[in-house]
C-alpha positions as CSV (number, residue, x, y, z in Angstrom):
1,X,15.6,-8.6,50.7
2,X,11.7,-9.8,51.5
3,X,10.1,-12.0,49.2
4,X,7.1,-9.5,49.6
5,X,9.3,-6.4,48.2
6,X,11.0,-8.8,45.4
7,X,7.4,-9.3,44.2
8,X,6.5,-6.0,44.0
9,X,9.8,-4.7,42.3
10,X,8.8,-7.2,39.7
11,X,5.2,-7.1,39.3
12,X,4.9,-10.8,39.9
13,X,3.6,-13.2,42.1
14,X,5.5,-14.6,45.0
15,X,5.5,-18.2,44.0
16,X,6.6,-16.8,40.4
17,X,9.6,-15.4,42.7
18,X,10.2,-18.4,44.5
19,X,10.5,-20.1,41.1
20,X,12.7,-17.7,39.8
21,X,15.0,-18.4,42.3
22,X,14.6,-22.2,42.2
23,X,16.1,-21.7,38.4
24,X,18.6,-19.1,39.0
25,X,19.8,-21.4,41.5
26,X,20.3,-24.5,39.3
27,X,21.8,-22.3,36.8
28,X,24.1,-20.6,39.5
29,X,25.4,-24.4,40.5
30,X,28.5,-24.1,42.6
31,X,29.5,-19.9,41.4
32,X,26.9,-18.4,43.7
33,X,23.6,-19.5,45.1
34,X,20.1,-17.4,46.8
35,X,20.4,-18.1,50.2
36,X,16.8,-17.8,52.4
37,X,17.7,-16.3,55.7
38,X,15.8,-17.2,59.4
39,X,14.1,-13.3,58.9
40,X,12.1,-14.9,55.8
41,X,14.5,-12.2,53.7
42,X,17.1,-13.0,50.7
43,X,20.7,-12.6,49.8
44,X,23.0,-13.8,47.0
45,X,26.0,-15.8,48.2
46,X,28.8,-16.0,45.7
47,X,31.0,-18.6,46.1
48,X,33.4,-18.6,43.7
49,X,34.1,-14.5,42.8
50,X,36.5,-14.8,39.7
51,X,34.2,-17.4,37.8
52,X,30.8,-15.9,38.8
53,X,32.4,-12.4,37.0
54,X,32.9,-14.6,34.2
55,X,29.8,-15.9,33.8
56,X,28.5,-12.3,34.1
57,X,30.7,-10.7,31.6
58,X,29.3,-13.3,29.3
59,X,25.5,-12.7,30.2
60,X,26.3,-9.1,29.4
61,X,24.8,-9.1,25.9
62,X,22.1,-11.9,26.3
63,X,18.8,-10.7,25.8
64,X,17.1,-9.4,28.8
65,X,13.4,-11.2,30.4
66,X,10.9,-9.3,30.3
67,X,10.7,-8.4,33.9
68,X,8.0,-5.0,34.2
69,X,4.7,-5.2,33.4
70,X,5.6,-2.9,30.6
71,X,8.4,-4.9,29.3
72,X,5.4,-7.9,29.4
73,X,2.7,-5.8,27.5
74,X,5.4,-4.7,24.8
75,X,6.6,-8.1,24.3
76,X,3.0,-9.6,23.9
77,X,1.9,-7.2,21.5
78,X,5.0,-7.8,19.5
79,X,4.6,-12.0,19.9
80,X,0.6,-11.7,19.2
81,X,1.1,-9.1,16.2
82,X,3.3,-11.5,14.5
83,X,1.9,-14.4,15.0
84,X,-1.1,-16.0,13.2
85,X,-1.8,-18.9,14.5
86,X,-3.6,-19.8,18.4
87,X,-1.1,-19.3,21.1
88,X,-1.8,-20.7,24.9
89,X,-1.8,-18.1,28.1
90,X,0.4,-21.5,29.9
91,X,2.5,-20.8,26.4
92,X,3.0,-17.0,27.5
93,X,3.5,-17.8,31.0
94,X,6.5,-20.2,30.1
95,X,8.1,-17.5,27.4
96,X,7.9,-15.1,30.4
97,X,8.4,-17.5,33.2
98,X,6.0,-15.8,35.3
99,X,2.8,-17.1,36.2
100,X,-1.1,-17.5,34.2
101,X,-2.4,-14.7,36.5
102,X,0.3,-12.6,35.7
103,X,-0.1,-12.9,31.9
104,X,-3.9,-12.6,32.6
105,X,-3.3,-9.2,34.4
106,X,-1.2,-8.0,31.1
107,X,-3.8,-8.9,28.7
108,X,-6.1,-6.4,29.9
109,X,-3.6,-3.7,28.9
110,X,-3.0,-5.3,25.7
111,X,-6.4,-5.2,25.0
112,X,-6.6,-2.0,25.8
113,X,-3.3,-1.1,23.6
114,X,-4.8,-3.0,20.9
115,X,-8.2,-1.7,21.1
116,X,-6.7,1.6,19.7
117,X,-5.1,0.6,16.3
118,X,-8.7,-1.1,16.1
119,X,-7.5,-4.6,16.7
120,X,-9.1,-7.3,18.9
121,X,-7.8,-10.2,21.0
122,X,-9.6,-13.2,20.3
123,X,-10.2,-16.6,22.7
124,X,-11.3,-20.0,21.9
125,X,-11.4,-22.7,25.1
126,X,-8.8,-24.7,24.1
127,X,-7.3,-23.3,21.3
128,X,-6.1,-20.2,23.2
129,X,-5.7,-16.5,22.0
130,X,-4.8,-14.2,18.8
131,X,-5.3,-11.2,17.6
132,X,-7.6,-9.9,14.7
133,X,-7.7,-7.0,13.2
134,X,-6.4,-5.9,8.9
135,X,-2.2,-6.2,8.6
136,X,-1.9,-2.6,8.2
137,X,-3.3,-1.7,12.1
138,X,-0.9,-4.7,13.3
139,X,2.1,-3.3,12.1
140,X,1.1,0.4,13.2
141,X,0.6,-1.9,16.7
142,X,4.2,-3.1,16.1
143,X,5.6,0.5,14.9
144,X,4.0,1.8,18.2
145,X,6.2,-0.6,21.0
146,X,9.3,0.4,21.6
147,X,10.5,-3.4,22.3
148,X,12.8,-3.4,19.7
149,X,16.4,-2.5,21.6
150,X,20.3,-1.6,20.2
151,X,20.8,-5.3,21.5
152,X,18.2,-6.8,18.5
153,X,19.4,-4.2,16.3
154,X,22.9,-5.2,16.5
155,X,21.5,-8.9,16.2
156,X,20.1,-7.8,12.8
157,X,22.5,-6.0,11.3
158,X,25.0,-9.0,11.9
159,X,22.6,-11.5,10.2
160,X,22.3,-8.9,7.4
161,X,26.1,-8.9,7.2
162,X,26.3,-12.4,7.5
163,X,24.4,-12.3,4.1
164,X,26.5,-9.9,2.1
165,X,29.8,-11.6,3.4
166,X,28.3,-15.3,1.5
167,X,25.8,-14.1,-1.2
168,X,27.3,-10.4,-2.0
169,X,23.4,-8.8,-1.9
170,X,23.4,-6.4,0.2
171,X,20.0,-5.8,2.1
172,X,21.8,-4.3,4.9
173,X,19.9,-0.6,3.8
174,X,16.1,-2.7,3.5
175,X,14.6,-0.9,6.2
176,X,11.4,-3.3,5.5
177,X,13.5,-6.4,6.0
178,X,15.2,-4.9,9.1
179,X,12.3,-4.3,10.5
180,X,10.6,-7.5,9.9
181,X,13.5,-9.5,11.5
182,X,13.7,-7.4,14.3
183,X,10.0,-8.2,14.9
184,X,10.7,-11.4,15.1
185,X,14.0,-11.5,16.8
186,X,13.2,-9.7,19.4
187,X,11.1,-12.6,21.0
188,X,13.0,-15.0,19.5
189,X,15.9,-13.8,21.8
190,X,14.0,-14.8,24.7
191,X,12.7,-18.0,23.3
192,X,16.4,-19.2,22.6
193,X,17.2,-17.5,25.9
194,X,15.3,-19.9,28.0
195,X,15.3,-23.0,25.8
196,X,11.5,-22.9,24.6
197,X,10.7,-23.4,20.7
198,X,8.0,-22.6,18.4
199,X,6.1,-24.9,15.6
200,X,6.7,-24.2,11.9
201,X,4.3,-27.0,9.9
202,X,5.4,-25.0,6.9
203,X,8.9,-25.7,7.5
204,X,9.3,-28.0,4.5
205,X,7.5,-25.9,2.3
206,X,8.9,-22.8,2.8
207,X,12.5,-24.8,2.1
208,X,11.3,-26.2,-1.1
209,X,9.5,-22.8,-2.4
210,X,12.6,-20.6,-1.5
211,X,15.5,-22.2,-1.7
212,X,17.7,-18.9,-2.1
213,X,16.2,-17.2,1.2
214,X,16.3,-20.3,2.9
215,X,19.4,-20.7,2.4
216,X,20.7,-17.3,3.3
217,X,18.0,-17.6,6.7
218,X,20.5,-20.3,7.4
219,X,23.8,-18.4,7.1
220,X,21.9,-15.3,9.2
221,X,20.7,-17.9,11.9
222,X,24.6,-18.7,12.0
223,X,25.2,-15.4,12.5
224,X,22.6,-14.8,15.3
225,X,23.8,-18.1,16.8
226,X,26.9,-16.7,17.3
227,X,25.5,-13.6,18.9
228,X,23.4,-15.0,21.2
229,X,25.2,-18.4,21.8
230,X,22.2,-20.2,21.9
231,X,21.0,-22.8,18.2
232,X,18.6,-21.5,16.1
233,X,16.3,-24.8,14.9
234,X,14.7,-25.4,11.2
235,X,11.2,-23.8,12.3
236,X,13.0,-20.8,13.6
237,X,15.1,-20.5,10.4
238,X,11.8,-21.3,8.2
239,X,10.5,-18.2,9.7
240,X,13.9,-16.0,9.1
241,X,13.6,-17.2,5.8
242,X,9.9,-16.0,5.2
243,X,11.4,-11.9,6.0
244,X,14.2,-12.9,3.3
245,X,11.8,-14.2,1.0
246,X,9.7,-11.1,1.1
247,X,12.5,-9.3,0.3
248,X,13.8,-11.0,-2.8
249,X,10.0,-10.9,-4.4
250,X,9.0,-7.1,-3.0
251,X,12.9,-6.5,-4.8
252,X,12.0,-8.5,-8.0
253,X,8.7,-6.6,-7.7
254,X,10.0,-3.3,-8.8
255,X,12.7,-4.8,-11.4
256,X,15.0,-1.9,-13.1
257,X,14.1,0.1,-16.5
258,X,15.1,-2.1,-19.2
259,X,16.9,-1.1,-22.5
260,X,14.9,-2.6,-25.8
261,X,15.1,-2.5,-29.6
262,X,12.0,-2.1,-31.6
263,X,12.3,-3.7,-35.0
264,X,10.1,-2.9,-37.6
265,X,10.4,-4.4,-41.4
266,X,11.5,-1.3,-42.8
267,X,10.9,2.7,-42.9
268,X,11.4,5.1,-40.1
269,X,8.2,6.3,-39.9
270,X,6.8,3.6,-38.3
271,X,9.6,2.7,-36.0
272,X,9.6,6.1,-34.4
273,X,5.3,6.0,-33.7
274,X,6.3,2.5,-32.1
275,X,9.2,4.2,-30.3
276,X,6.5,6.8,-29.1
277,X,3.7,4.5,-28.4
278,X,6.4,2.2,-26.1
279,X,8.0,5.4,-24.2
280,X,4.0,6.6,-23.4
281,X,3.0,3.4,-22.5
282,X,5.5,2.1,-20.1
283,X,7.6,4.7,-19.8
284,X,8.3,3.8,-16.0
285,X,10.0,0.4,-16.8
286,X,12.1,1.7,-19.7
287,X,15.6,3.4,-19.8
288,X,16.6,3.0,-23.4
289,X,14.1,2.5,-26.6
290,X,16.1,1.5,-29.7
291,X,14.9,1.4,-33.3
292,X,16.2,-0.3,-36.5
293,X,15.2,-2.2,-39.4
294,X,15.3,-5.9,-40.3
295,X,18.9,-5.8,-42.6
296,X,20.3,-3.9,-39.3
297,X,19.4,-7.1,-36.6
298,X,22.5,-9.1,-37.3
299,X,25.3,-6.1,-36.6
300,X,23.2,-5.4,-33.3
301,X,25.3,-5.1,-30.1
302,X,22.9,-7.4,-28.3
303,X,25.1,-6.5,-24.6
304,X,22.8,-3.5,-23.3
305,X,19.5,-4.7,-24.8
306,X,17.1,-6.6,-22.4
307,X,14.1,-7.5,-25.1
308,X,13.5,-7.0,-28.6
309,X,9.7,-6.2,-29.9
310,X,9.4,-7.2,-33.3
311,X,6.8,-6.4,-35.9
312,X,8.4,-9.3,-38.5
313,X,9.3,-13.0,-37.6
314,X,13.1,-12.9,-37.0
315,X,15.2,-15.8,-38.2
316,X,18.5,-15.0,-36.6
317,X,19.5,-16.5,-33.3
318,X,19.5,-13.6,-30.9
319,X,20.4,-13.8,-27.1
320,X,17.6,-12.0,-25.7
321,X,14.3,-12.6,-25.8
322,X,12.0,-11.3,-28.2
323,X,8.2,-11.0,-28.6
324,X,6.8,-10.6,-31.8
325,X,4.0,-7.8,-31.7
326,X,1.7,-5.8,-34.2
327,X,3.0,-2.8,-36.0
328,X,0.0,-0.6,-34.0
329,X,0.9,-2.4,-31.0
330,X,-2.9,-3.3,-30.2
331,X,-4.4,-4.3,-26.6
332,X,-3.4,-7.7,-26.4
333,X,0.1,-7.0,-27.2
334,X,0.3,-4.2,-25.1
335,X,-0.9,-6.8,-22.1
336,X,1.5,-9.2,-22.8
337,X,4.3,-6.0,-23.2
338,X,3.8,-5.0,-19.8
339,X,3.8,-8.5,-18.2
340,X,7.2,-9.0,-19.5
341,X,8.7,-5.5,-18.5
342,X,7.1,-6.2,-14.6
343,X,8.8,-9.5,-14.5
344,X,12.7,-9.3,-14.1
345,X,14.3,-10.3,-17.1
346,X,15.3,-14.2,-17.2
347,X,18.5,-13.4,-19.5
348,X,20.0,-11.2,-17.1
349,X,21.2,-15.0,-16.0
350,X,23.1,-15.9,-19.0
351,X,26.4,-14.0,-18.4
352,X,27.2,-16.0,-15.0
353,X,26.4,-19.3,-17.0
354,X,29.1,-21.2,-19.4
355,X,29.5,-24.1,-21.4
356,X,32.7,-24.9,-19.8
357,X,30.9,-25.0,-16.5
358,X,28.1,-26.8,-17.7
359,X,28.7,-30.9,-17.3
360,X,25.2,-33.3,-18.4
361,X,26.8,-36.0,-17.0
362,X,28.4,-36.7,-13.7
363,X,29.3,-39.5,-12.3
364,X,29.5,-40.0,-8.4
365,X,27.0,-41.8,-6.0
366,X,27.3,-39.5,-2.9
367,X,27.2,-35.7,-2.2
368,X,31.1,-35.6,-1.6
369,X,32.1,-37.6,-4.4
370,X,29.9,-35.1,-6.5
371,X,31.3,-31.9,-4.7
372,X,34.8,-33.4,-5.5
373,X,34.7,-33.7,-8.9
374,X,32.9,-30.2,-9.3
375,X,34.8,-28.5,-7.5
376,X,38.3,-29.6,-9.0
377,X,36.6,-29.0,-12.2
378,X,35.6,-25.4,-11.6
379,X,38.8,-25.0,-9.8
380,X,40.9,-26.4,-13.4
381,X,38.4,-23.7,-15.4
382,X,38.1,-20.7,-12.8
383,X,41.5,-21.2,-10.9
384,X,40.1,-21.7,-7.9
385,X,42.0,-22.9,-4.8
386,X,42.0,-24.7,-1.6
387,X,40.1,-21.6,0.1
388,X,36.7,-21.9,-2.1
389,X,36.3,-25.8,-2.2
390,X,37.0,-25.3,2.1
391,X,34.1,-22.6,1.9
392,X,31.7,-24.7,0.0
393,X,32.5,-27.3,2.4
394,X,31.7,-25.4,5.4
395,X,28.7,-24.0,4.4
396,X,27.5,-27.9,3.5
397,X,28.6,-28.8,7.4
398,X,26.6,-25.8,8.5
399,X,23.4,-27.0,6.6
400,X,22.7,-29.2,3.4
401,X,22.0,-27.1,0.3
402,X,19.6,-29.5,-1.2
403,X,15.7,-27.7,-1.0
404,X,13.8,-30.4,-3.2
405,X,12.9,-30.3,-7.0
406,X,16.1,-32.5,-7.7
407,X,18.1,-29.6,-6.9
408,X,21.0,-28.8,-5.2
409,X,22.8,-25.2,-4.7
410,X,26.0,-25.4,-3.3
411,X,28.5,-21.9,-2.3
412,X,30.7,-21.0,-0.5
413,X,30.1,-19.4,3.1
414,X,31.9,-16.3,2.0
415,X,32.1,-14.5,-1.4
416,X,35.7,-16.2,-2.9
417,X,36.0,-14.6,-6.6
418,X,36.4,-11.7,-8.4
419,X,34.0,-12.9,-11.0
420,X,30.4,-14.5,-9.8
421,X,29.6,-17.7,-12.1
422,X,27.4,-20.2,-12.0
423,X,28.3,-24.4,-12.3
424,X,26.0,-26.9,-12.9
425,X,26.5,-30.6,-13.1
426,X,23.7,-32.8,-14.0
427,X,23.8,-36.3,-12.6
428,X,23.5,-39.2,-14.3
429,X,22.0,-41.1,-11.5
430,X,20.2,-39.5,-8.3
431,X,22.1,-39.4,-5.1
432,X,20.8,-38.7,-1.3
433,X,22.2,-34.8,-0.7
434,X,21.7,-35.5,3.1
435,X,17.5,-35.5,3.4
436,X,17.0,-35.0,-0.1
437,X,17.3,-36.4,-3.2
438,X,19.5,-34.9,-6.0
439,X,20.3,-35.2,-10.0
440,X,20.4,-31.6,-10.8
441,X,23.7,-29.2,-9.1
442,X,24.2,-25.3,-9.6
443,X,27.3,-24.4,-7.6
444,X,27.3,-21.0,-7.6
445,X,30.2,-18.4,-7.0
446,X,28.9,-14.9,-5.6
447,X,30.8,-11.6,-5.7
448,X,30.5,-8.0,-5.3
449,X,30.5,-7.6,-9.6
450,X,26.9,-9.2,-9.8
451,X,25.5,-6.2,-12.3
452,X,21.9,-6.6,-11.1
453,X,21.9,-8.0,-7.8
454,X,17.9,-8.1,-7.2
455,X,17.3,-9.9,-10.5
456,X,20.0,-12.3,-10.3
457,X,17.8,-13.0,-6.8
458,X,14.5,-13.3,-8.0
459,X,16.1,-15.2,-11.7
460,X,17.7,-17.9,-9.5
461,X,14.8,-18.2,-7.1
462,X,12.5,-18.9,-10.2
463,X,14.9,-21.2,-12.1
464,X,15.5,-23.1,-8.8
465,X,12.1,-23.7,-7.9
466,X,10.8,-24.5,-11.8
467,X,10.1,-28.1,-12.1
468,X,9.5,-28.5,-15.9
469,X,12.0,-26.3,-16.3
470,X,14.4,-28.6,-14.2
471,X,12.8,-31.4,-15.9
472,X,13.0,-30.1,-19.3
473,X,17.4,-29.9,-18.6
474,X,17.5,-33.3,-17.2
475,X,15.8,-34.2,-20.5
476,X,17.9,-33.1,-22.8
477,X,21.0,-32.4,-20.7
478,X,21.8,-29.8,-22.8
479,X,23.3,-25.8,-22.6
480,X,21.4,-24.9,-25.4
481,X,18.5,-25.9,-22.9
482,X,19.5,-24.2,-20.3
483,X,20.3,-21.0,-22.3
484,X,16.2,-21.5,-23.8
485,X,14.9,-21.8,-20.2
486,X,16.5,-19.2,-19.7
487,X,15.5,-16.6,-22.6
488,X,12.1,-18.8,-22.7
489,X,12.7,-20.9,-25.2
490,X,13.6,-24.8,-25.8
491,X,16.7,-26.6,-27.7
492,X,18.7,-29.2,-27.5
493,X,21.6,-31.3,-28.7
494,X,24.4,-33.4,-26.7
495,X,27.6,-32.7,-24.0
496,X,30.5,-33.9,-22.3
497,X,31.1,-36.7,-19.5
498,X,32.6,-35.3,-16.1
499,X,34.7,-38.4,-14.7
């Protein structure tokens, strides 16, 4: 075939040809090479049949280049839509491997693509080129390119599983989420295809401030690691773990309708006008609105209530949290009402947590001496065997669970027990957990009987990434503490050692 008509089939240039071959050739090595014949034409010379069908068969699902000048237009407007920061045309070229002239050529058509969902393509010498234009007219850009293939759909929906199989939270029917990984992965293909990488400076940031989706970016980069057979680095997982992030707190966002008990200091009357006055209010966020006295708090059944809203001070310990209010519920209390309801309730937390998994002092001056002594403890007060403490283990070799904060947040790479819980060891010294220093450890246990799966997320997140709050328990070292963090209170008395 002439180097003339392989140019044109591809839209490119022929020295972007010539390279092309150049690489294929190196790759090729001794299966099969691009011969040049004495006519000035081409032909592929295999040399070794059986291995080069091998090495075909395993190409078979790798993404595909990007080779018409459609396939280049649809796969700028998805890298530029997505992106926010300046971005090189000799940056495009190598994603591409074709030519500055050729991505020149495309960005006239992306400007004319973009033009029409009112966006522009800005340039600065030196800087490079982005677009501009409101977030709503770059993802009708996005919704508009069919760039998106089965191949990166099938690459989601395995990180998605990936997910569920270790964390039990199942996002596999977030068609936001799928969306916004498959924006992301269906460049990122191509990037890991030909060995070029992006820069994340918020990297560090986005593992400190999300722990929980950073941590389950990194068991869905596993996942798409193993589809693609190419490594997935921290600035491509900080970006993964941006879409889970979104998720958790657009899922925390809409929290489910809560069941409350109104307590007034006696007479019906004006427990039911509160009753009413709640239901009008914030009707949306409520399931169940419950009534009683103060002489009938004690024989409540506090295990379907969310809040109480009390018009008296209430002297009994109760395992909810409660906000004292006026008997006409006036503005300000309303205010503060809602703000509670919006916000997923903290308590939901308390049933995976246990004074029997709850140690203020360990002992143990590395990560595996720690992981040792916790996880034959939990596995002494859950029964767990050799199959959880290997899980935990492997999900440790696949990436470090320490974010920051003093924290650590160990679990297994797959979803072990029947029961989810939650173990935390507080150390009495601080120990290196890899890059990170560590005194605080919540090994947690996930499983498909997690009653509210979003708020569990968005609970965890917050208590994860709460500094006084982690402050407050290293303190006092205390699960009295921990319960009032939790229920937005403070306690405190004393624990056992964990040798």
């Amino acid at each position: 075939m002439q180097l003339v008509d392989l140019a044109s089939e591809l839209a490119v240039s022929e020295r972007t040809i010539q390279r092309h071959i150049t690489r294929t050739n190196e790759e090729l090595s001794d299966l099969a090479h691009i011969e040049r014949l004495n006519q000035g034409g081409y032909r592929l010379v295999i040399e070794d049949g059986e291995a080069f069908s091998r090495y075909l068969d395993g190409h078979a699902t790798s993404p595909a280049m990007p080779e018409s000048p459609d396939e280049r237009v649809y796969y700028l407007l998805n890298d530029l839509c997505t992106r926010e920061d300046w971005v090189t045309l000799d940056t495009l070229a190598g994603a591409l491997f074709v030519s500055r002239r050729t991505v020149s050529n495309d960005l006239r058509e992306v400007e004319k693509r973009l033009a029409s969902f009112r966006l522009t393509l800005e340039s600065k010498p030196y800087r490079g080129i982005r677009v501009t234009g409101t977030e709503l007219d770059k993802r009708l850009c996005l919704a508009s390119t069919p760039l998106i293939t089965d191949g990166v759909w099938n690459v989601v929906a395995g990180m998605l599983d990936a997910v569920y199989q270790a964390y039990r939270f199942d996002f596999r029917n977030d068609l936001e989420l799928r969306m916004n990984l498959a924006r992301h992965v269906a460049p990122l293909l191509v990037r890991l295809s030909y060995g070029l990488s992006v820069d994340n400076p918020l990297t560090e940031d986005i593992r400190m401030r999300f722990p929980l989706a950073w941590s389950m970016a990194v068991d869905a980069s596993q996942a798409l690691q193993q589809m693609s057979g190419a490594t997935v680095d921290m600035a491509e997982t900080g970006y993964i773990a941006l879409a889970f992030a979104l998720a958790i707190e657009r899922a925390g966002s809409s929290p489910s309708k809560k069941n409350i008990l109104v307590v007034c200091a006696s007479g019906a009357g004006s427990a039911r006008l509160l009753e009413y006055r709640f239901k009008q209010q914030f009707g949306r966020y409520l399931n169940e609105v419950l009534t009683c006295d103060i002489a009938a708090v004690a024989s409540c059944d506090w295990s379907a209530i969310d809040y109480v809203f009390t018009t008296v001070p209430l002297e009994a310990e109760i395992p909810v949290p409660v906000c004292q209010i006026s008997a006409f519920l006036d503005a300000n209390d309303a205010g503060y009402v809602l703000e509670m309801l919006q916000t997923p309730a903290a308590s939901c937390l308390l049933p995976y947590f246990s004074p029997e998994l709850f140690w203020p002092h360990v002992e143990g001056s590395s990560k595996d001496e720690v992981l040792t002594k916790m996880l034959d403890a939990v596995g002494v007060v859950k029964g767990m065997g050799d199959e959880f403490k290997a899980s935990v283990r492997e999900r440790e070799r696949i990436a470090p669970t320490a974010f920051g904060n003093l924290v650590a947040m160990p679990h297994p790479v797959r979803a072990c027990s029947d029961e989810p819980f939650v173990a935390v060891g507080l150390l009495d010294e601080r120990i290196m957990w890899n890059a990170h220093e560590v005194q605080a450890v919540f090994l947690i246990s996930f499983s498909d009987s997690i009653v509210d799966p979003d708020s569990f997320n968005a609970g965890m997140a917050t208590l994860l990434t709460n500094a006084d709050a982690i402050a407050e328990l290293l303190r006092t070292r205390a699960f009295e503490t921990l319960q009032a963090i939790l229920l937005g209170r403070i306690a405190a008395p004393e624990g056992n050692t964990l040798r």
